[in-house]
C-alpha positions as MATLAB code, in Angstrom:
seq = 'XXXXXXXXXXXXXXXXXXXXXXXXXXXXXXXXXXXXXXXXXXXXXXXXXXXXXXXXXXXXXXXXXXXXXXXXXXXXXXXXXXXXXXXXXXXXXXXXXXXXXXXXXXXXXXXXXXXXXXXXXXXXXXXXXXXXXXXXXXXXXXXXXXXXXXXXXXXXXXXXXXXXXXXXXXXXXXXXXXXXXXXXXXXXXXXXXXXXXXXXXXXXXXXXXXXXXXXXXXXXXXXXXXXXX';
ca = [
     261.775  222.694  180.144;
     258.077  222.447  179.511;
     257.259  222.579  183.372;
     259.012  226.122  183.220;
     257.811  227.758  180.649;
     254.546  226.783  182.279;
     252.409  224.470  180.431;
     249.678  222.421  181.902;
     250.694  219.309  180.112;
     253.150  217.826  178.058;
     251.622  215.909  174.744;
     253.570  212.630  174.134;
     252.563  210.435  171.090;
     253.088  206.994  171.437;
     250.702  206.465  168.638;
     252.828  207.144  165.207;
     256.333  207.674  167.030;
     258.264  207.085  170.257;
     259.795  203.992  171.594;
     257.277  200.766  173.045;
     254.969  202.114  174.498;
     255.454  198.403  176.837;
     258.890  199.249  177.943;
     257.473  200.438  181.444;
     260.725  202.071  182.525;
     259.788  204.700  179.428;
     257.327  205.856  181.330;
     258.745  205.732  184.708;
     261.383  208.351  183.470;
     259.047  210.445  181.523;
     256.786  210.647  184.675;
     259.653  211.559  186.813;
     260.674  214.605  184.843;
     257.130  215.952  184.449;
     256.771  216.076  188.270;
     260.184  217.509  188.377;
     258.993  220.629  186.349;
     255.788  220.523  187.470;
     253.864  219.729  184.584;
     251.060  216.926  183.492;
     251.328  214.093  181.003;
     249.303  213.319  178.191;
     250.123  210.377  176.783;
     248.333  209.191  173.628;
     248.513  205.190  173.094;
     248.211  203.079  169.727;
     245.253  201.394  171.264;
     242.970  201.307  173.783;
     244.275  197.876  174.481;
     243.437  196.880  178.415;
     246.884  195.262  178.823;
     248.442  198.216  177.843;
     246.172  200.453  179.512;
     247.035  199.178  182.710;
     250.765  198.813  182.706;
     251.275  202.219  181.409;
     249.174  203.407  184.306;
     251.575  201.446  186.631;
     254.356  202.963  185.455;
     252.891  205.977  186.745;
     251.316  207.624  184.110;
     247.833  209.523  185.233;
     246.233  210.648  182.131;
     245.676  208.845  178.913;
     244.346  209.312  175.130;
     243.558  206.447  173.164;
     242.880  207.270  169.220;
     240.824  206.217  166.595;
     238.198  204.611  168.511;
     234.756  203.257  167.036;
     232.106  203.219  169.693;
     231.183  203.388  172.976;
     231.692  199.472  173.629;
     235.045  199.999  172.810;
     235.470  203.295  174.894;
     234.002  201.814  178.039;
     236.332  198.975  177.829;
     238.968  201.207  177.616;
     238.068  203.515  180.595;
     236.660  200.214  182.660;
     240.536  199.376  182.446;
     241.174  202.662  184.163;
     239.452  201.256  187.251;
     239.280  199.744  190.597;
     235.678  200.166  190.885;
     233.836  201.294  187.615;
     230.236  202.090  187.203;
     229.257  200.480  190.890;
     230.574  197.533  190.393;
     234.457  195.806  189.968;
     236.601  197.212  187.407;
     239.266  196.052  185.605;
     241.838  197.591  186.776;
     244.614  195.121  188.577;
     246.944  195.878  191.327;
     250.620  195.987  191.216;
     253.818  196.843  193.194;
     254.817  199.754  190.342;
     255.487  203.590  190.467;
     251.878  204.325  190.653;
     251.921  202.528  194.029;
     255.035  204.112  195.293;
     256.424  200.270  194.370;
     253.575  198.740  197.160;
     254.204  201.396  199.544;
     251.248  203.185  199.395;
     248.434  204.018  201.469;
     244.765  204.399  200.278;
     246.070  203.096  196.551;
     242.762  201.867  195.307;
     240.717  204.828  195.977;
     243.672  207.297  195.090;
     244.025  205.404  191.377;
     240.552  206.131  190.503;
     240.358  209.244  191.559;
     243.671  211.316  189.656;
     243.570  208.526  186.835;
     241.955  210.059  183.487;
     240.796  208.814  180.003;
     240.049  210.634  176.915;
     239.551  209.232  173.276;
     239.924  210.952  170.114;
     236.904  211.149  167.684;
     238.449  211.273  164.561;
     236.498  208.829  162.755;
     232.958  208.814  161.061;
     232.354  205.753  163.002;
     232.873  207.421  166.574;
     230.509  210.188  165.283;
     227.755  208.042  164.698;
     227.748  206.823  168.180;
     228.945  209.807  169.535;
     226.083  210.441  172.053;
     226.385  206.898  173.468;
     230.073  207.675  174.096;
     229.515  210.831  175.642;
     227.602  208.837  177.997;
     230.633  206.150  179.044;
     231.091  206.619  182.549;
     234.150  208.301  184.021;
     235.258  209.209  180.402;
     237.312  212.291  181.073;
     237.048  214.191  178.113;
     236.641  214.507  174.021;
     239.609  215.404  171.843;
     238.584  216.247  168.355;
     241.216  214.502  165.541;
     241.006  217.460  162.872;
     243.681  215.976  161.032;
     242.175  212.218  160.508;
     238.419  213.245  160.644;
     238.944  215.256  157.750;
     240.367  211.909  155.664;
     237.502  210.264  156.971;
     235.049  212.491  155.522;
     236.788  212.558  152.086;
     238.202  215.760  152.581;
     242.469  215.234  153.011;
     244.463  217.758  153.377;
     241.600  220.231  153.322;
     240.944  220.765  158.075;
     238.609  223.734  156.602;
     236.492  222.356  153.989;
     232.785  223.149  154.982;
     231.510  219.873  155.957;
     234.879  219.030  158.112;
     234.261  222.559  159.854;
     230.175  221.469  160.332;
     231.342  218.553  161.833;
     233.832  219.667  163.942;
     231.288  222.169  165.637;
     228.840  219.440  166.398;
     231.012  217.518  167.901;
     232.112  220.128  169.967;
     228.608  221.431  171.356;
     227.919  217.543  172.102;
     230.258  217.816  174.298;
     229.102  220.648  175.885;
     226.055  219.453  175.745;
     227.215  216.326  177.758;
     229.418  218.107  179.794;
     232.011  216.245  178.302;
     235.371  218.540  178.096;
     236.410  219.040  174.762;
     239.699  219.483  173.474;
     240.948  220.400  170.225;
     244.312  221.804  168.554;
     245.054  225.184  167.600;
     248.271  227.316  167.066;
     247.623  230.681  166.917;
     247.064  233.324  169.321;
     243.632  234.623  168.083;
     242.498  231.286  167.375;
     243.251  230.355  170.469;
     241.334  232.590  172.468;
     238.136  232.152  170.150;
     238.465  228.466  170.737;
     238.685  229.057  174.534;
     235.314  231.235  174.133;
     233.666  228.560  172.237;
     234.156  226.186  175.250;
     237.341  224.273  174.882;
     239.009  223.055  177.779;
     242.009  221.258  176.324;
     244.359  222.732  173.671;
     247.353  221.360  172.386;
     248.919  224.842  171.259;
     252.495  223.762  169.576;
     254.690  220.776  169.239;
     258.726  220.062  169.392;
     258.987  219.711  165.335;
     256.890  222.914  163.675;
     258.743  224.843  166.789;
     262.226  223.656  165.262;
     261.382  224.498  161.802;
     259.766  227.902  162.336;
     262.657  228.659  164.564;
     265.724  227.135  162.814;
     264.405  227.509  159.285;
     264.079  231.013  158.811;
     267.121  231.336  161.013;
     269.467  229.169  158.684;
     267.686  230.944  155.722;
     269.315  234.070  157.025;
     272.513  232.713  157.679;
     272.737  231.075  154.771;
     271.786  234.180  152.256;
     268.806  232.456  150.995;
     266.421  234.342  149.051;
];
């Protein structure tokens, strides 16, 4: 459904819902039906755990987002996982017989993997902001996506994305990136906002999700139905 109305990428959170994110024949099925409909994954883990880096990978999945991370130690352990060869010298990335591989069928696997495989981390945490240049500078980190929702608990500010200090924050993360040539990716919903976030030099936006498309659909529709005032 997604691949025809013509996204670039499907979001799936295996962070807060969603079944193991282990069970590799999850992912085998998911990655099926986006190539059926001609769409991308994004598929954001609990962890940047290397075990579960790589089997997700060889279920087939080509483009990861790992949350909540703390520094650039932990990011380039994360994205060294990612690889056959990382940084000029052996990653850590293992071979195996799964979907990725065509089930050990095929050719040029090695060189293929690190090329259409991709990483991005959230920074959603004060932590990550504090050594946000040195991450920026990870090798073969594919891009930035900017937690709104989490930084803003972080920085003492629930429930309020547009306090002034969140939105101060938000914008220097984002022209790090840019800085870096790091793409950045960030959330928004509407239209207008859309479009100035595109002009500001995002790259990735998550523009809607499964459950606030149900209720803005279904709820006002039941409301009429129902005679609500």
């Amino acid at each position: 459904m997604y691949g025809t109305l013509g996204v670039d990428f499907a979001w799936l959170d295996f962070e807060h819902m969603g079944p193991s994110p282990y069970d590799s024949r999850v992912f085998e099925d998911l990655t099926r039906a986006a190539e059926a409909g001609g769409t991308e994954l994004i598929v954001r883990l609990p962890s940047g755990d290397p075990p579960l880096i790589r089997k997700v990978l060889d279920a087939g999945v080509r483009n990861l987002l790992i949350p909540r991370v703390d520094s650039a130690e932990e990011v380039r352990t994360a994205v060294e996982a990612t690889r056959f060869v990382y940084d000029g010298a052996p990653g850590e990335r293992g071979k195996a017989s799964g979907r990725s591989s065509n089930w050990g069928a095929a050719s040029d696997y090695v060189a293929t993997e690190d090329q259409s495989v991709c990483l991005g981390v959230m920074i959603e945490r004060t932590t990550a902001v504090d050594d946000l240049e040195a991450i920026l500078d990870v090798p073969e980190l594919g891009f930035v996506f900017i937690g709104l929702s989490d930084l803003s608990v972080q920085m003492g500010h629930p429930e309020d994305k547009n306090h002034p200090e969140v939105v101060a924050q938000i914008d220097s993360i984002r022209e790090a990136c840019l800085e870096a040539d790091v793409p950045v990716g960030g959330i928004r919903t509407d239209p207008e906002r859309i479009a100035e976030a595109e002009a500001q030099g995002y790259q990735i936006l998550r523009i809607g999700g499964d459950l606030g498309s149900i209720k803005r659909t279904l709820g006002p529709r039941l409301s009429a139905v129902r005679g609500d005032d």
